[in-house]
C-alpha positions in Angstrom: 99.3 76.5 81.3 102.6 76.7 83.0 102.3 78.6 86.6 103.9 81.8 86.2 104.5 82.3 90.0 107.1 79.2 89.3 110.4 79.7 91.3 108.7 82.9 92.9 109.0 82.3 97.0 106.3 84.6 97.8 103.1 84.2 98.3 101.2 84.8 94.6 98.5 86.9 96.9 100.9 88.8 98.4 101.6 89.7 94.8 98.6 90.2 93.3 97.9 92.6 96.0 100.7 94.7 95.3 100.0 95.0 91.8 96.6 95.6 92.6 97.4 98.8 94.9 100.1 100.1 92.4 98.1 99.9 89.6 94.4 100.7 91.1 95.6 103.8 93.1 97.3 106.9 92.6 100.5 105.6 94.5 104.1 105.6 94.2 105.9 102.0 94.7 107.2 103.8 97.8 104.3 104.1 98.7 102.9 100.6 98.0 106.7 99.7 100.0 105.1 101.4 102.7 101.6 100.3 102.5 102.8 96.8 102.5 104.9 96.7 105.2 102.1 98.3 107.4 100.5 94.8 106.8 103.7 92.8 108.3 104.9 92.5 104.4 108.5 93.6 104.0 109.7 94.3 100.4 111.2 96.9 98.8 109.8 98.9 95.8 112.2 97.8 93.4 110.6 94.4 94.1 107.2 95.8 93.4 108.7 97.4 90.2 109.8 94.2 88.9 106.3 92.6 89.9 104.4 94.8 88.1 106.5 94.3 85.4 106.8 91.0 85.0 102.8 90.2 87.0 100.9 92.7 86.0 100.4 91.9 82.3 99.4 88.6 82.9 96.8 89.5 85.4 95.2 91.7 82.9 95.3 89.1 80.2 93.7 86.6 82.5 91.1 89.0 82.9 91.0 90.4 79.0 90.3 86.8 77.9 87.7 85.9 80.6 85.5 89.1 79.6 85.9 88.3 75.4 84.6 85.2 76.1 81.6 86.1 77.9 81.3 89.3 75.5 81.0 86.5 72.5 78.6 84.3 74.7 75.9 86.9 75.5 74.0 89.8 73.4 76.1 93.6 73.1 74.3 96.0 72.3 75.6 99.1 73.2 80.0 100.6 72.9 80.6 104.2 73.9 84.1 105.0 72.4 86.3 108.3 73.2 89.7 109.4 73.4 91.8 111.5 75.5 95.4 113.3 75.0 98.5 112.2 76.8 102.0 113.7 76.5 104.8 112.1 76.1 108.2 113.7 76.7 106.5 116.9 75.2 104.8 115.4 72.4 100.6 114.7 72.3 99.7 111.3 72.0 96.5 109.9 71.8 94.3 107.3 74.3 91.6 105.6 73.2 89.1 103.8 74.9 86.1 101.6 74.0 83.9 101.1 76.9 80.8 99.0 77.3 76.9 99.9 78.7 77.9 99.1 81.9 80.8 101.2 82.1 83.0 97.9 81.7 86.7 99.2 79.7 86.6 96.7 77.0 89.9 97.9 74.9 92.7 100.6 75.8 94.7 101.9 72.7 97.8 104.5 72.2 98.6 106.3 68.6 100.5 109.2 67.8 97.4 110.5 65.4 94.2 111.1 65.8 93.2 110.4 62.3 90.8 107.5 60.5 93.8 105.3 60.5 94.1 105.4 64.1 90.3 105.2 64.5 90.1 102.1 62.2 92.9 100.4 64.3 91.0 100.8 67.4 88.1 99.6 65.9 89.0 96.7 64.5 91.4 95.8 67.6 88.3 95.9 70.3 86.0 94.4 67.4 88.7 91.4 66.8 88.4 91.0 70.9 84.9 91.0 71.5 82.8 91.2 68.4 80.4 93.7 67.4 77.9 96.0 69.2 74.8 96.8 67.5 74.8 100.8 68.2 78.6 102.5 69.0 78.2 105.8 70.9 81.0 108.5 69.6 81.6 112.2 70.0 81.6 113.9 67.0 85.2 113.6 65.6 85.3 112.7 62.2 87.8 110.1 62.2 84.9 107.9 63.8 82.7 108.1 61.1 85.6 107.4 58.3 86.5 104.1 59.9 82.9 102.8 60.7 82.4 103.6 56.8 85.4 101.4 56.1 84.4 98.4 57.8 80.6 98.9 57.1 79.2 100.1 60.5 78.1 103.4 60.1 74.5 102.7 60.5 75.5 101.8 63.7 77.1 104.8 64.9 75.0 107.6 67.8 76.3 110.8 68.6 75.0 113.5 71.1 75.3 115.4 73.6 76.4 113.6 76.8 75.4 109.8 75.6 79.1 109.7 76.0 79.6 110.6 79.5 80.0 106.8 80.0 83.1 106.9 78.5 84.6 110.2 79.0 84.0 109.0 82.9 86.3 106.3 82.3 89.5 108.7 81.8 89.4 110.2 85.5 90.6 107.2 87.1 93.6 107.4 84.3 94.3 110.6 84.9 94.7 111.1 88.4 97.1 107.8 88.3 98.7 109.7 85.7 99.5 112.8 87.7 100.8 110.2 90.8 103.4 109.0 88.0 104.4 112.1 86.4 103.5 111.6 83.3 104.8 108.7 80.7 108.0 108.6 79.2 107.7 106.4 76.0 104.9 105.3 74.0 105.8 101.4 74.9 105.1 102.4 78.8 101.8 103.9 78.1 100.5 101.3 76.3 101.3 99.0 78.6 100.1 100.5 82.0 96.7 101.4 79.8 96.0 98.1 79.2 96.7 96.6 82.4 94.9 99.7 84.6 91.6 99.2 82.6 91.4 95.6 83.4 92.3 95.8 87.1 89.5 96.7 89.8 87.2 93.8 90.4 89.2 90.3 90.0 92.6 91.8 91.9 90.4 92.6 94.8 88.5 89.4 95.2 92.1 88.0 95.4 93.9 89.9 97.3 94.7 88.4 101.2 92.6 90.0 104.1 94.6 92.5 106.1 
């Protein structure tokens, strides 16, 4: 696999650290500028920008593929699945998120609808990833049950009150990065930042330099 820190002078744990902070806290890249700096690392945020850009979807796929393959080598029993509105330049969009018994985000997915189509995409996206639980844990919207019908998992399907906290608890850390940006401005951007901030605590930190 080529080495995507190729022709990059700085340190690639300098840079995973950066990404790490902008993307784990609620912080501006002035901020992170700042932050940095503090530790004797002098860049500017335009610099961080153009990290996360470019960095920060790899780091999650590294990460994405790393968990399908254990997800495929060992038993799942258990998905809690939820979704949460986001605007965008006015309009609602929709967030989903498929989330495992430990509270691990396994799949992050934006639509415009919150309809069976946009259920059955979700599904079969996370399913395509990692497989199949045997029991999915939903909230009681409709456009669940359509799609499990579809692709012959609604025997599988639990709903009730609060056996989805799991994964309405998995939106707080979104939103209060959300507030810190100021909202999204295109569907393209929220995709991308979901994906990358639901696959970022754990493997960044063990990384990152020591101060």
């Amino acid at each position: 696999m080529k080495n995507p820190f190729l022709y990059f002078k700085t340190s690639p744990d300098i840079i995973r650290l950066a990404v790490m902070m902008y993307v784990r806290y609620p912080l501006s890249l002035r901020q992170v500028e700042d932050l940095l700096y503090e530790r004797g690392i002098d860049v500017s945020y335009e610099t961080v920008r153009a990290w996360w850009n470019r960095f920060g979807p790899v780091f999650a796929a590294e990460i994405r593929k790393a968990r399908s393959v254990s997800f495929y080598n060992s038993s799942q029993w258990r998905w809690h699945l939820d979704e949460v509105f986001v605007r965008i330049n006015g309009e609602i969009h929709y967030l989903w998120r498929a989330v495992d018994h430990e509270g691990e985000i396994l799949e992050a997915f934006v639509t415009k609808r919150r309809n069976r189509s946009a259920a059955l995409k979700f599904l079969k996206k996370a399913m395509k990833r990692y497989g199949s639980p045997k029991i999915i844990v939903t909230d009681k919207l409709r456009s669940y049950r359509a799609a499990m019908e579809d692709i012959g998992s609604a025997d599988r399907q639990e709903t009730g009150q609060w056996l989805n906290n799991r994964a309405e608890n998995s939106h707080h850390p979104f939103r209060r990065r959300e507030r810190a940006m100021i909202k999204f401005r295109s569907t393209k951007s929220l995709q991308k930042f979901a994906s990358i901030h639901s696959f970022n605590p754990q493997p960044f930190q063990s990384r990152a330099p020591s101060p």
